[in-house]
N, CA and C atoms of all chains as a GROMACS GRO file, in nm:
protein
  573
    1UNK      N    1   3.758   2.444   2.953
    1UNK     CA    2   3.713   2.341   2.859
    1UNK      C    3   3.736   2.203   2.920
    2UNK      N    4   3.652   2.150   2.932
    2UNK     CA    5   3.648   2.006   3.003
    2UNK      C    6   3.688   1.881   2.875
    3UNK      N    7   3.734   1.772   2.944
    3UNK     CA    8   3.792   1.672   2.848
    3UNK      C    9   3.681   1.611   2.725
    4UNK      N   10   3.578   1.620   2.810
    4UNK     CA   11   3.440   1.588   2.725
    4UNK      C   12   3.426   1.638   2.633
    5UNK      N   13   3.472   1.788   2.647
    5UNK     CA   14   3.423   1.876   2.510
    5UNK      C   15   3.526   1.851   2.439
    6UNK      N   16   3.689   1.793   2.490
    6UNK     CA   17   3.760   1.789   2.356
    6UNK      C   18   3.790   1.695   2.319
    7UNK      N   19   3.685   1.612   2.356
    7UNK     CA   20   3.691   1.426   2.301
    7UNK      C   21   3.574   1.470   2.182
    8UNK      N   22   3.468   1.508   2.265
    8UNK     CA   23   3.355   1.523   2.156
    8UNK      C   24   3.345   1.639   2.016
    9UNK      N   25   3.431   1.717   2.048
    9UNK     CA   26   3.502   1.848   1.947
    9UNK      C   27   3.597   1.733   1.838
   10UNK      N   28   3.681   1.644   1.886
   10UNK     CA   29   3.768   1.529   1.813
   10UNK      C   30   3.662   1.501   1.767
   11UNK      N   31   3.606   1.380   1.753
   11UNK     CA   32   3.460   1.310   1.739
   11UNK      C   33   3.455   1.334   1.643
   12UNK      N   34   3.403   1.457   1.628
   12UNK     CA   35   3.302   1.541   1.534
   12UNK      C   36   3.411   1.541   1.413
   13UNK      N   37   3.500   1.629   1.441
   13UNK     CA   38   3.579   1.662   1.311
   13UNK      C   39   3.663   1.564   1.257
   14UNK      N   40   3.680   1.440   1.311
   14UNK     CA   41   3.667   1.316   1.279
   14UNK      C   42   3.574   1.268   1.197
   15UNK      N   43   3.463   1.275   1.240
   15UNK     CA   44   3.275   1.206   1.144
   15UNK      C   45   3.341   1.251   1.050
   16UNK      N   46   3.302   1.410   1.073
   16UNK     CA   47   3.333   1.537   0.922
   16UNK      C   48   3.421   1.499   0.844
   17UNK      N   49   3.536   1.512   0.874
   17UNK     CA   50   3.656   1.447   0.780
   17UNK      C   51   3.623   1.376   0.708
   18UNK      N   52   3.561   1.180   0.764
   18UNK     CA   53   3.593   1.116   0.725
   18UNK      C   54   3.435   1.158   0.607
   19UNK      N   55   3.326   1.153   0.625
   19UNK     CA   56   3.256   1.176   0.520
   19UNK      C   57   3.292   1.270   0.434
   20UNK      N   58   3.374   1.406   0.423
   20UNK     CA   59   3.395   1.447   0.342
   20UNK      C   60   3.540   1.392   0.208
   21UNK      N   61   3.557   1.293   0.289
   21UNK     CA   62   3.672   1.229   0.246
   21UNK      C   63   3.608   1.088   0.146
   22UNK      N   64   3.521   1.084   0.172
   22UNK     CA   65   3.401   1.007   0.098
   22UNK      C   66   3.348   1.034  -0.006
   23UNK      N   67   3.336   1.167  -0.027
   23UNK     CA   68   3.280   1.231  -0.103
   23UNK      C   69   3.360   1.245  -0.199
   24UNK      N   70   3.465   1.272  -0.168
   24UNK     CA   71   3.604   1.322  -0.285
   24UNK      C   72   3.606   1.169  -0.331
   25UNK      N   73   3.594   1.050  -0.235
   25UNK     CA   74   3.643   0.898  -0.287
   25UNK      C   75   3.498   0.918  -0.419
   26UNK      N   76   3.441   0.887  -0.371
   26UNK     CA   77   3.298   0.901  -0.507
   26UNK      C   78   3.321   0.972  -0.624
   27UNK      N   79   3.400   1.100  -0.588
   27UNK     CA   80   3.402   1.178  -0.699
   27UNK      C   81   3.482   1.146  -0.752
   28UNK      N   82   3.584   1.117  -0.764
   28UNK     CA   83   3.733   1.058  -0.854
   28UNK      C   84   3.735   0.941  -0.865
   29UNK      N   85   3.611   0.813  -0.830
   29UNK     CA   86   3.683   0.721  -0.896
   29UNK      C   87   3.609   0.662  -1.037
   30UNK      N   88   3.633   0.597  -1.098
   30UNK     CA   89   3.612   0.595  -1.240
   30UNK      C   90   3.477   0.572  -1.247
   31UNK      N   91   3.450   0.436  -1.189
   31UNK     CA   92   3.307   0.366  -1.241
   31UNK      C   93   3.230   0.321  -1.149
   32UNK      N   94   3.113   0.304  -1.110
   32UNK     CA   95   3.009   0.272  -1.000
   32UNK      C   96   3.047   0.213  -0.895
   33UNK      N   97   3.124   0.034  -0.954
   33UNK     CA   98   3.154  -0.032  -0.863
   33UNK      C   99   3.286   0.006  -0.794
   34UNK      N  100   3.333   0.090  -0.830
   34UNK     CA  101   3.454   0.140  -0.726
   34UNK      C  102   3.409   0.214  -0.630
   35UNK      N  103   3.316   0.353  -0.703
   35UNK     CA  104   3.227   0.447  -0.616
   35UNK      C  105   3.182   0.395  -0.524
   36UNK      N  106   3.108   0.278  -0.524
   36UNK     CA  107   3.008   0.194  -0.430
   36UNK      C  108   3.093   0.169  -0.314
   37UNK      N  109   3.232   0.154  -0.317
   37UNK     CA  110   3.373   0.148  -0.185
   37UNK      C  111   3.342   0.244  -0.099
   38UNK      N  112   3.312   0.386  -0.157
   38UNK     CA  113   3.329   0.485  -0.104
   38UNK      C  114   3.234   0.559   0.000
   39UNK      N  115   3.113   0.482  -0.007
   39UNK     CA  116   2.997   0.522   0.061
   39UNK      C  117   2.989   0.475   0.158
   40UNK      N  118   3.086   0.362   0.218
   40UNK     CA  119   3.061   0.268   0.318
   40UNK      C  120   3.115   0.395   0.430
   41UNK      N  121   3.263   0.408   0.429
   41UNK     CA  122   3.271   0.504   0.557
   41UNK      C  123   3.227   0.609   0.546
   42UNK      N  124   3.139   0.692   0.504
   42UNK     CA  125   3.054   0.792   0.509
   42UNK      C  126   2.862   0.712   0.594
   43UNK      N  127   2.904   0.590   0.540
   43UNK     CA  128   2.722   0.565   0.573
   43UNK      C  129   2.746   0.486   0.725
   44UNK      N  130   2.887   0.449   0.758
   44UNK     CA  131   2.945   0.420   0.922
   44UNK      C  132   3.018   0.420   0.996
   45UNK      N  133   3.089   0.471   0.986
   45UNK     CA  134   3.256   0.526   1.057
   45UNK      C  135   3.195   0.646   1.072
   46UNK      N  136   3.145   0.757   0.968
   46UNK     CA  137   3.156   0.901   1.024
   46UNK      C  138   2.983   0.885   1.120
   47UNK      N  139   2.878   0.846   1.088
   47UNK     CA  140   2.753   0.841   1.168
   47UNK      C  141   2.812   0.774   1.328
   48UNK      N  142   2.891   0.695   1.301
   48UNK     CA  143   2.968   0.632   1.478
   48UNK      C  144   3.059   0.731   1.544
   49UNK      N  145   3.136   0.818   1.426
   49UNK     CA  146   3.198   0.900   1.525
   49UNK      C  147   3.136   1.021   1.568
   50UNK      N  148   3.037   1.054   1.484
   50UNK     CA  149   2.935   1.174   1.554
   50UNK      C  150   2.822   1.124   1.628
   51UNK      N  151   2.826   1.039   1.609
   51UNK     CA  152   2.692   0.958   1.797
   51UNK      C  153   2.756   0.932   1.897
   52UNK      N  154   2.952   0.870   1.853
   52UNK     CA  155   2.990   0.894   1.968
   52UNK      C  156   3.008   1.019   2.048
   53UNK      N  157   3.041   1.100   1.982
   53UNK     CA  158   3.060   1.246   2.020
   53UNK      C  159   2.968   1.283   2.096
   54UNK      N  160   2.856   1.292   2.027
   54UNK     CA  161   2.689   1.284   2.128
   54UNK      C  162   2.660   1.246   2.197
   55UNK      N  163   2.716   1.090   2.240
   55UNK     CA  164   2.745   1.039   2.348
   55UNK      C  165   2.823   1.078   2.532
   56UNK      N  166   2.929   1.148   2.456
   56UNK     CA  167   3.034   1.188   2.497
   56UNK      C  168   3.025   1.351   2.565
   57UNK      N  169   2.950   1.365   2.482
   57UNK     CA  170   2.873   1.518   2.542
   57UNK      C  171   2.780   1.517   2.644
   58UNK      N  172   2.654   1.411   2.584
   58UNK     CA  173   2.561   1.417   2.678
   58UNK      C  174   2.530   1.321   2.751
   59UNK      N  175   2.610   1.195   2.749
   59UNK     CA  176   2.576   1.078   2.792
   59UNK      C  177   2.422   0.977   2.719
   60UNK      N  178   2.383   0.903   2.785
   60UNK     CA  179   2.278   0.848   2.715
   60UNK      C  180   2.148   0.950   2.761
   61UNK      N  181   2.129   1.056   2.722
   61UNK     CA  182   2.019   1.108   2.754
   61UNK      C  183   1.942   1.139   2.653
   62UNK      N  184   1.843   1.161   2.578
   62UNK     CA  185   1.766   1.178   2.510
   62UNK      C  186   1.850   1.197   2.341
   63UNK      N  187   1.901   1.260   2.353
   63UNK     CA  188   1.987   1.308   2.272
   63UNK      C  189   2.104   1.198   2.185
   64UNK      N  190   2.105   1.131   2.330
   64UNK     CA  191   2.278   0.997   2.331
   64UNK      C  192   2.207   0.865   2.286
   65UNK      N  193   2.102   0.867   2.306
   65UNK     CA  194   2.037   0.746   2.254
   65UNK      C  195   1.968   0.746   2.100
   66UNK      N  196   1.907   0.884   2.058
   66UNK     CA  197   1.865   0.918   1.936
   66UNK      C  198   1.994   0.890   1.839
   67UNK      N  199   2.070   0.962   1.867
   67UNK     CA  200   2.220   0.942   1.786
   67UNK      C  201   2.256   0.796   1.781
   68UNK      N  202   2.274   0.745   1.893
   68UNK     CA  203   2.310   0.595   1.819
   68UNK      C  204   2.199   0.495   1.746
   69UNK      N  205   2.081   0.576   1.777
   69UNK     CA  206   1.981   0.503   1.708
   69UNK      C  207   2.018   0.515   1.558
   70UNK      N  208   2.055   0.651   1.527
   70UNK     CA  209   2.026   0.720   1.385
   70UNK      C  210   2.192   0.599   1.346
   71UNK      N  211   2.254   0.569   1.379
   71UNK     CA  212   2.391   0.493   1.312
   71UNK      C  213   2.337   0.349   1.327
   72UNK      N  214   2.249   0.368   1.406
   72UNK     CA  215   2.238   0.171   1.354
   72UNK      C  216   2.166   0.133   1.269
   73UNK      N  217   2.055   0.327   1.252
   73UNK     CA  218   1.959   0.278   1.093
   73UNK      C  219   2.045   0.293   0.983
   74UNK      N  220   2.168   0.342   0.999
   74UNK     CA  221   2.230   0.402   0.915
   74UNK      C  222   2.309   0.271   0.854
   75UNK      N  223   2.366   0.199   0.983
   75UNK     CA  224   2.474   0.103   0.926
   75UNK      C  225   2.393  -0.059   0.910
   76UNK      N  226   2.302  -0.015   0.944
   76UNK     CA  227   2.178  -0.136   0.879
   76UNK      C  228   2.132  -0.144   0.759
   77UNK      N  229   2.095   0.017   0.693
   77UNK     CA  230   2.033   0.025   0.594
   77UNK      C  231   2.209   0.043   0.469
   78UNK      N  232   2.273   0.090   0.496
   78UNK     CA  233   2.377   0.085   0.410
   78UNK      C  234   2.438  -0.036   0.330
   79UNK      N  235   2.464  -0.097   0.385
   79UNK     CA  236   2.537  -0.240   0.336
   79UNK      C  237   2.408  -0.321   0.230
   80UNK      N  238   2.256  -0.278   0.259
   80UNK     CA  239   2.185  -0.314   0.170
   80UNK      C  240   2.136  -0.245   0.028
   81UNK      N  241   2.215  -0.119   0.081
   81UNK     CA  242   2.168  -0.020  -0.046
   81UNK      C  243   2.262  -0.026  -0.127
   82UNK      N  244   2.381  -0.011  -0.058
   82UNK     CA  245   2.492  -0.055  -0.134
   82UNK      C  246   2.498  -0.182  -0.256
   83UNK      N  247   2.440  -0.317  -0.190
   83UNK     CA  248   2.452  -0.393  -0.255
   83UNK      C  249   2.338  -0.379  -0.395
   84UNK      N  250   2.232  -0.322  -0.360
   84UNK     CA  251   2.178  -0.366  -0.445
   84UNK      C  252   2.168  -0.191  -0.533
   85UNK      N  253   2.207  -0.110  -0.507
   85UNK     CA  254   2.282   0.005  -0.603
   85UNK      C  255   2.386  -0.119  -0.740
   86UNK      N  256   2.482  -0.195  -0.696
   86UNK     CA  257   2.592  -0.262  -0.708
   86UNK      C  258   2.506  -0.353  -0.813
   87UNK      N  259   2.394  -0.428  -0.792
   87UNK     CA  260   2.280  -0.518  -0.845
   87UNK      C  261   2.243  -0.470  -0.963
   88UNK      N  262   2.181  -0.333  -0.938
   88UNK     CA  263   2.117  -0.250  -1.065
   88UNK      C  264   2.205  -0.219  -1.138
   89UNK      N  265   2.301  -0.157  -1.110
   89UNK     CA  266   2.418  -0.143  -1.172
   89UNK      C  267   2.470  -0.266  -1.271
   90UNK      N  268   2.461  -0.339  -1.252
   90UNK     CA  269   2.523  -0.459  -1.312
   90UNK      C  270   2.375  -0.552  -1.419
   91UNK      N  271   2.268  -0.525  -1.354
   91UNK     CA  272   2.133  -0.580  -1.470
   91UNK      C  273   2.159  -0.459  -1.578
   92UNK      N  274   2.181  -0.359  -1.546
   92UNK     CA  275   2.200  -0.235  -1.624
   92UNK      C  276   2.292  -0.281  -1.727
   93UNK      N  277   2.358  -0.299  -1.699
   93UNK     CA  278   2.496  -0.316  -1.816
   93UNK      C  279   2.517  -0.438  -1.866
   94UNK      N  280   2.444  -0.542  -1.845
   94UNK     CA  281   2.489  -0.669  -1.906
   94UNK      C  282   2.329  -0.769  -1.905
   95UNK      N  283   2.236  -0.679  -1.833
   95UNK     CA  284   2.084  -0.752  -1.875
   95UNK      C  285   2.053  -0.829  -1.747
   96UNK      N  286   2.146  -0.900  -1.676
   96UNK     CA  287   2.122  -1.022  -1.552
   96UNK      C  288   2.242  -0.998  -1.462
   97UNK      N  289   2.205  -1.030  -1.335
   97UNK     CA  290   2.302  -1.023  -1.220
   97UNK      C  291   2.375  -1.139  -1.242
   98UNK      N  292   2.343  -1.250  -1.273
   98UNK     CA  293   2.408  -1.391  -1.264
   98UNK      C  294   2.516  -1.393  -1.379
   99UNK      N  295   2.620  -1.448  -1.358
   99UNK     CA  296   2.761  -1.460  -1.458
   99UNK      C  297   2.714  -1.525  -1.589
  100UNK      N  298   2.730  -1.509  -1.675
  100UNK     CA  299   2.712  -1.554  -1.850
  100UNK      C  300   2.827  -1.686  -1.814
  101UNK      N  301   2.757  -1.760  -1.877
  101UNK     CA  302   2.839  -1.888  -1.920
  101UNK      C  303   2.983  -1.883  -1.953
  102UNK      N  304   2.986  -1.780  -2.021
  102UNK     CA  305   3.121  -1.733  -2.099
  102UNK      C  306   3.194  -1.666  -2.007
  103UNK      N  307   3.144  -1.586  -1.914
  103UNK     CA  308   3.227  -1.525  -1.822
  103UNK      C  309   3.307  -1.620  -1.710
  104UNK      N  310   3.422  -1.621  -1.679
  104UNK     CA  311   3.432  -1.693  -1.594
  104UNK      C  312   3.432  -1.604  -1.447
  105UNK      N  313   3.412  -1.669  -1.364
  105UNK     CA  314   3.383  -1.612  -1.225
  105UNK      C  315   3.483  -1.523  -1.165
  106UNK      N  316   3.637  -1.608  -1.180
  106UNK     CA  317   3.737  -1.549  -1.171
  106UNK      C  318   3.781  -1.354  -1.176
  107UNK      N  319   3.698  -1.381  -1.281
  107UNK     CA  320   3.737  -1.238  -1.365
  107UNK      C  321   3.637  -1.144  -1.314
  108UNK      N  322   3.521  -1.146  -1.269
  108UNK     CA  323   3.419  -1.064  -1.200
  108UNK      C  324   3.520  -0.981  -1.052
  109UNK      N  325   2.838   3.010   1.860
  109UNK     CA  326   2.845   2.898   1.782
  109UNK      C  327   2.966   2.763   1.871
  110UNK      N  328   2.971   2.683   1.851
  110UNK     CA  329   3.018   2.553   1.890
  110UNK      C  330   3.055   2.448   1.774
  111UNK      N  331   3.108   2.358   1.794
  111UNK     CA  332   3.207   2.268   1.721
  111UNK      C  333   3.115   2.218   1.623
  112UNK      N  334   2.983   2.200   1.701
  112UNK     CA  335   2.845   2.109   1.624
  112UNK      C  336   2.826   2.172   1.506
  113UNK      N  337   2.816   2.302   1.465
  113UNK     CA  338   2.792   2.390   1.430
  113UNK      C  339   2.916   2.435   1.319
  114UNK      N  340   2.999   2.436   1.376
  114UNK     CA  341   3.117   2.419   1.292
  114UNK      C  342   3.112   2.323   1.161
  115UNK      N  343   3.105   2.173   1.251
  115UNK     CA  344   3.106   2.017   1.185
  115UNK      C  345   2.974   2.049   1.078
  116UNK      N  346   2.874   2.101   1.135
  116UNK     CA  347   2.748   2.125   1.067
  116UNK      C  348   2.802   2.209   0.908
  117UNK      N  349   2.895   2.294   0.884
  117UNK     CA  350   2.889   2.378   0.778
  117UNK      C  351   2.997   2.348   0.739
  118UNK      N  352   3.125   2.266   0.814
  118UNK     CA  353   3.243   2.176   0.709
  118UNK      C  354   3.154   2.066   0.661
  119UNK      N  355   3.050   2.029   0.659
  119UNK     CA  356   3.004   1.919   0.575
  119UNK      C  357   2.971   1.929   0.447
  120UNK      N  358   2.906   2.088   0.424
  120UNK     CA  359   2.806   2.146   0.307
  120UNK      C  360   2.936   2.070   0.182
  121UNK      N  361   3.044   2.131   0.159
  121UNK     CA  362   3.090   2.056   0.050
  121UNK      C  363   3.077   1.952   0.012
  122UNK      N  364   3.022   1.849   0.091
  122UNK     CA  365   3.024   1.699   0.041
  122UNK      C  366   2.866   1.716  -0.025
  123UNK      N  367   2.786   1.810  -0.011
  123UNK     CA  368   2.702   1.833  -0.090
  123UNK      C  369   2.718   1.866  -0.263
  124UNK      N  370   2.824   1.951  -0.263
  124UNK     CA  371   2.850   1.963  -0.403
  124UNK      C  372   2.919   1.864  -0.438
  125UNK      N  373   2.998   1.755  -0.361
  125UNK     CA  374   3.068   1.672  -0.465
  125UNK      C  375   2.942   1.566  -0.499
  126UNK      N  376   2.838   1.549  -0.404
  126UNK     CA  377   2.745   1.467  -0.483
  126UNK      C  378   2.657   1.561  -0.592
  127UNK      N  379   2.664   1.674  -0.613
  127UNK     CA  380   2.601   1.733  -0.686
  127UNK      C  381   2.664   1.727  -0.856
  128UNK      N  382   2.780   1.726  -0.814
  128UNK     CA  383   2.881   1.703  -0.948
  128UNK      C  384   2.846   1.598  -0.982
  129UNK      N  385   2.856   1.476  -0.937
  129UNK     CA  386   2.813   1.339  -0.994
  129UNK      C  387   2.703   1.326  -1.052
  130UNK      N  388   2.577   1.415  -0.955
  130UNK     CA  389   2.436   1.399  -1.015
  130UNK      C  390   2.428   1.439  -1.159
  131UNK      N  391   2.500   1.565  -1.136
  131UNK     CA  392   2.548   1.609  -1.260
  131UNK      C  393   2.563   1.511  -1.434
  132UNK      N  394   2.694   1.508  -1.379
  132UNK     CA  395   2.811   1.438  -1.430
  132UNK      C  396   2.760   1.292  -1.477
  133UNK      N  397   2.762   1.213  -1.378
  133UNK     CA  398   2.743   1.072  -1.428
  133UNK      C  399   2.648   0.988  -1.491
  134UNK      N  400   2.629   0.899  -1.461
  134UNK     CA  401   2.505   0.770  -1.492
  134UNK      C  402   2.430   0.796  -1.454
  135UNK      N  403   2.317   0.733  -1.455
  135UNK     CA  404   2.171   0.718  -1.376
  135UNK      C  405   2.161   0.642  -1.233
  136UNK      N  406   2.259   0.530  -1.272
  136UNK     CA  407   2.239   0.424  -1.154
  136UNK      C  408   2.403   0.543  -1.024
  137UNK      N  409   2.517   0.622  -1.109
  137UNK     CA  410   2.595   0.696  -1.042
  137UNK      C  411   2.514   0.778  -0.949
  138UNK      N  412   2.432   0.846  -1.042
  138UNK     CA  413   2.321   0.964  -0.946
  138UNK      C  414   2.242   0.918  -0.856
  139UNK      N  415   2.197   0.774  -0.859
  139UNK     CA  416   2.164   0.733  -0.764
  139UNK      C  417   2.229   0.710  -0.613
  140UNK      N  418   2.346   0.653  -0.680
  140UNK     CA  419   2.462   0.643  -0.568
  140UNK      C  420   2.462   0.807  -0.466
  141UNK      N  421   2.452   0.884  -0.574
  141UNK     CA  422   2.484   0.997  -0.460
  141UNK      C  423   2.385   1.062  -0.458
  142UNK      N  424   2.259   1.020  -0.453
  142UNK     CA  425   2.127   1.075  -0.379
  142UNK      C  426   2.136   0.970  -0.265
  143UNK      N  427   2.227   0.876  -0.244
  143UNK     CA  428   2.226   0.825  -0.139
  143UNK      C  429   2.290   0.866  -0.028
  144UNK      N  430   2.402   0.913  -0.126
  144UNK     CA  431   2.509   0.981  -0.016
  144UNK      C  432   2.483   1.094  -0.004
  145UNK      N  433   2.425   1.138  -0.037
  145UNK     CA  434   2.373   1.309   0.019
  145UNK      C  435   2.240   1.274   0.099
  146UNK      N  436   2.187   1.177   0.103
  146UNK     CA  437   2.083   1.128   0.218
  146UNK      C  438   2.146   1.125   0.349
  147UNK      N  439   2.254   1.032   0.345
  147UNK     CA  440   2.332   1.038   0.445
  147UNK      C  441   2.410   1.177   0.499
  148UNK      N  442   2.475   1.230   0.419
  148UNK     CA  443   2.519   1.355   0.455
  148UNK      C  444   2.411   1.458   0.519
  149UNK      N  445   2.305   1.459   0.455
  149UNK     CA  446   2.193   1.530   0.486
  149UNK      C  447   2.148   1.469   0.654
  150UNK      N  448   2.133   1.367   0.663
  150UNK     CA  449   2.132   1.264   0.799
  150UNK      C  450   2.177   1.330   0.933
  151UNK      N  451   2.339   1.353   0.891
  151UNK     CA  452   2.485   1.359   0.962
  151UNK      C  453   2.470   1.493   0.978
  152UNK      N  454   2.400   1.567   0.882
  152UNK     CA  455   2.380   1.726   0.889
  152UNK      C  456   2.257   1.798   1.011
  153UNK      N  457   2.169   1.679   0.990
  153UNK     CA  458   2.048   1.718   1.124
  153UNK      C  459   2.123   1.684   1.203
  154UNK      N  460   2.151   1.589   1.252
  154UNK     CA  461   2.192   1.541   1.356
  154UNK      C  462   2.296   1.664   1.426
  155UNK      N  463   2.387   1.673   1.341
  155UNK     CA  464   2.515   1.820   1.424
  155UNK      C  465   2.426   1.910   1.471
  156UNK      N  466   2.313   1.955   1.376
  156UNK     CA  467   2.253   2.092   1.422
  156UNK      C  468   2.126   2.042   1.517
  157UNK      N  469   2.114   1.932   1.555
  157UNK     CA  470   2.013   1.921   1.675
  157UNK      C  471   2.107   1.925   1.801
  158UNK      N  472   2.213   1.855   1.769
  158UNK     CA  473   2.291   1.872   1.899
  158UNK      C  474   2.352   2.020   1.941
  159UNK      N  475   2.378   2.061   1.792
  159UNK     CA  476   2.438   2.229   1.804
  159UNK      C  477   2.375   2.290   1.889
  160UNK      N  478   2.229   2.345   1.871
  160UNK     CA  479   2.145   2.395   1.897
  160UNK      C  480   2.082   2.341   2.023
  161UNK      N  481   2.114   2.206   2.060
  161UNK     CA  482   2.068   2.174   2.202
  161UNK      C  483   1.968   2.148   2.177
  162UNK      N  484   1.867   2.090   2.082
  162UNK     CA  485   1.742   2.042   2.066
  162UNK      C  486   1.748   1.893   2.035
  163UNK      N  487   1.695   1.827   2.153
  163UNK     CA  488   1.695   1.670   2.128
  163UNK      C  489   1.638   1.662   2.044
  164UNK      N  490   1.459   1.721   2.053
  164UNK     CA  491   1.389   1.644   1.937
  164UNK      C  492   1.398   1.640   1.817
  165UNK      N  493   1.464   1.755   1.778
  165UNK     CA  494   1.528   1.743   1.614
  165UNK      C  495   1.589   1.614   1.544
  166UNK      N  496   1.655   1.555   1.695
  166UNK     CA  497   1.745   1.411   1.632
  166UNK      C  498   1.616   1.346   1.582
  167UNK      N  499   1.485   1.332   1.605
  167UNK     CA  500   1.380   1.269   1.530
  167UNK      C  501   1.389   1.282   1.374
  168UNK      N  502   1.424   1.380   1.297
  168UNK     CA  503   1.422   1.476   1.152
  168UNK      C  504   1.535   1.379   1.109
  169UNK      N  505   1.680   1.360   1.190
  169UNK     CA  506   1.762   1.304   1.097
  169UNK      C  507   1.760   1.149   1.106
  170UNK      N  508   1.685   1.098   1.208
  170UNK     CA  509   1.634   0.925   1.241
  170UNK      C  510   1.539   0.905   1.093
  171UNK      N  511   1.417   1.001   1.083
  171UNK     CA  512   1.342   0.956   1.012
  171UNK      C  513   1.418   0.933   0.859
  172UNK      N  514   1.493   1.065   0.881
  172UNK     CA  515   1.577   1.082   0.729
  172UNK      C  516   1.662   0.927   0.652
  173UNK      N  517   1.704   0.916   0.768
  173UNK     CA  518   1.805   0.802   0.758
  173UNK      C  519   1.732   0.690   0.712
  174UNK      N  520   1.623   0.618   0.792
  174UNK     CA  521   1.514   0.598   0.690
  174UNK      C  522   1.463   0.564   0.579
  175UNK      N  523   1.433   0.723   0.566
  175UNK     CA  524   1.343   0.706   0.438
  175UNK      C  525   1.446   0.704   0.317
  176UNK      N  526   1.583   0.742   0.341
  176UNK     CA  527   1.686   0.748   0.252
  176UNK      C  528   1.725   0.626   0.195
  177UNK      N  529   1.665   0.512   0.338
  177UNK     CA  530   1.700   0.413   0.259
  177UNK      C  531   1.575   0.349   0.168
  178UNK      N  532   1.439   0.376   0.203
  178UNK     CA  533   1.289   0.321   0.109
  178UNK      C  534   1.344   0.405   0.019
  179UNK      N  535   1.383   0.552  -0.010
  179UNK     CA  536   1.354   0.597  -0.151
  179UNK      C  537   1.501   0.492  -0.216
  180UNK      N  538   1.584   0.521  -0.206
  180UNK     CA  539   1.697   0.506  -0.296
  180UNK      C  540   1.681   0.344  -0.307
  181UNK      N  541   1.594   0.251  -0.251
  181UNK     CA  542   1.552   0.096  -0.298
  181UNK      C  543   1.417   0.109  -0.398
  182UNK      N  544   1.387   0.235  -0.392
  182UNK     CA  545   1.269   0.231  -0.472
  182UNK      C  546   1.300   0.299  -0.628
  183UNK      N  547   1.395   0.369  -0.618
  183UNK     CA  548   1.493   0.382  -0.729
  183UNK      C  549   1.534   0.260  -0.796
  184UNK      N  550   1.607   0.211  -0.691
  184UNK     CA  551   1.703   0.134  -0.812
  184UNK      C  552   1.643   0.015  -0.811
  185UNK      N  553   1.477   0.000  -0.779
  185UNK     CA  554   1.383  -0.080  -0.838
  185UNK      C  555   1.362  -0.110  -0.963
  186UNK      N  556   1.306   0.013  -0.963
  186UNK     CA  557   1.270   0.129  -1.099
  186UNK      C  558   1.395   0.116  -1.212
  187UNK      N  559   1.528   0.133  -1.181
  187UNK     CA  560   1.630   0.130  -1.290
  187UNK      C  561   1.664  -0.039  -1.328
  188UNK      N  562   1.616  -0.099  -1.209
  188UNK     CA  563   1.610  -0.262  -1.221
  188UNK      C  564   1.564  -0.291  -1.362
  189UNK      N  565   1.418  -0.235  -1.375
  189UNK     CA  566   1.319  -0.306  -1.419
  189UNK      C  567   1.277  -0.246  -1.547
  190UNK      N  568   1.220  -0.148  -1.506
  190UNK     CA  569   1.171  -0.053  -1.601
  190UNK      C  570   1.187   0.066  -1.675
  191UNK      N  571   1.298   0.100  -1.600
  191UNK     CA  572   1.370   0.265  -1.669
  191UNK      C  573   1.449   0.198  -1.760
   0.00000   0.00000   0.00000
């Protein structure tokens, strides 16, 4: 077994972990905007540690370049879905994204 | 079988914990985790193209990644506005 395979064997069950560890965060926590915490290292920490792995296996070859492609659509498109999951969520429950007069900012 | 392959079928549970939510929660919650099972689903081609030694498969979880993100903005369009 070469070092490659047990960097990229790490890697992997690393990604794995950490998205399944994501999953449990989503499932136990109370209300949306906490949930919404939980998607971040599942949608880029675990997609980086399994492209690195892919990396690590095959170098940049067909394969090593697809993979990091797939984490930069990943950690591109996340932080925007997130937010505006977070958006709807919040016109949902109170009618407008923008703070009520009465609310003070503080408290958001 | 190989590690890919392994990683490929320790993932399936994070399928049911978004399934519980879909379940379980809100509208705008279920959304949340049709997102995250987009992604999981993503993370899932991807192991089994490499498992299997088929580059071009990584195309299936590129596109996925994607479109995971047009549908789930086209959702919570929809819960924006009109649902």
């Amino acid at each position: 077994m070469t070092w490659q395979q047990i960097a990229a064997g790490a890697l992997v069950l690393a990604g794995v972990g950490i998205a399944l560890a994501s999953c449990l965060g989503v499932l136990v926590m109370d209300d949306i905007y906490q949930r919404l915490h939980y998607v971040g290292p599942a949608a880029l920490l675990a997609p980086l540690a399994i492209a690195a792995g892919v990396v690590v296996d095959e170098a940049l070859s067909t394969a090593g370049i697809k993979a990091l492609l797939i984490f930069a659509v990943l950690a591109g498109t996340a932080p925007i879905l997130t937010h505006a999951t977070a958006r709807t969520a919040r016109i949902r429950s109170s009618g407008r994204w923008q703070p009520r007069p009465d609310e003070p900012i503080e408290d958001l | 079988m190989n590690i890919w392959l392994v990683g490929a079928v320790a993932l399936l549970p994070g399928f049911v914990a978004c399934g519980v939510l879909l379940w379980r929660a809100t509208i705008v919650d279920a959304v949340l985790a049709l997102d995250l099972a987009g992604v999981l689903a993503t993370l899932e081609l991807a192991l089994l193209a490499e498992g299997f030694h088929r580059a071009p498969f990584f195309d299936l979880a590129l596109v996925l990644a994607v479109l995971t993100f047009a549908g789930g903005l086209v959702f919570l369009r929809f819960l924006e506005r009109w649902l």
